[in-house]
N, C-alpha and C positions, 0 to 999 in steps of 0.2 A: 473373897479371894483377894489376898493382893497382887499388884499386878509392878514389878519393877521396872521403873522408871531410872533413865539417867539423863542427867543435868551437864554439860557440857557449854562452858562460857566459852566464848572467842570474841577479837574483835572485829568488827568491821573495817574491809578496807577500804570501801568507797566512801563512809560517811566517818568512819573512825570512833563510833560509840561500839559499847560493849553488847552481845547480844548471847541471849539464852538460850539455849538451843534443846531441847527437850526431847529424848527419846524414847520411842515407847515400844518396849518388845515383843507386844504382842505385832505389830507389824510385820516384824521378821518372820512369824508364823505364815506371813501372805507369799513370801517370794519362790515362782515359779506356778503358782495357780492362776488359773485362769478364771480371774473375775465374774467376767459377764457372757458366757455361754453364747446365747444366742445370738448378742451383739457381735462377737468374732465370726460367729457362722455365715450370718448376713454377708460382714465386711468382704470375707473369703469371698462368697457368691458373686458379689459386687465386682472384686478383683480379677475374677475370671474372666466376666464380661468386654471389660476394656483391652482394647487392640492396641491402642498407643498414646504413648504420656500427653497432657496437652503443653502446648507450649508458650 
């Protein structure tokens, strides 16, 4: 399968060399999924718990 890729140069503004930047579309197939399941569930639970931010 191939898989399309795009190449997108620009340059750098803090060092000022040219950099390559490579994108890969199967990425895009990730946005709005929810990765890591159980990891979010946890967090959630976790986040209930606490009464108040620490400071």
């Amino acid at each position: 399968m191939y898989v399309m890729k795009k190449a997108v140069k620009i340059e750098d503004v803090v060092f000022g060399k040219k950099v390559t930047i490579i994108i890969d579309e199967q990425l895009n197939k990730l946005k709005g999924k929810v990765l890591a399941p159980r990891k979010l569930a946890q967090a959630n639970k976790s986040l209930r718990k606490i009464t108040s931010l620490p400071k």
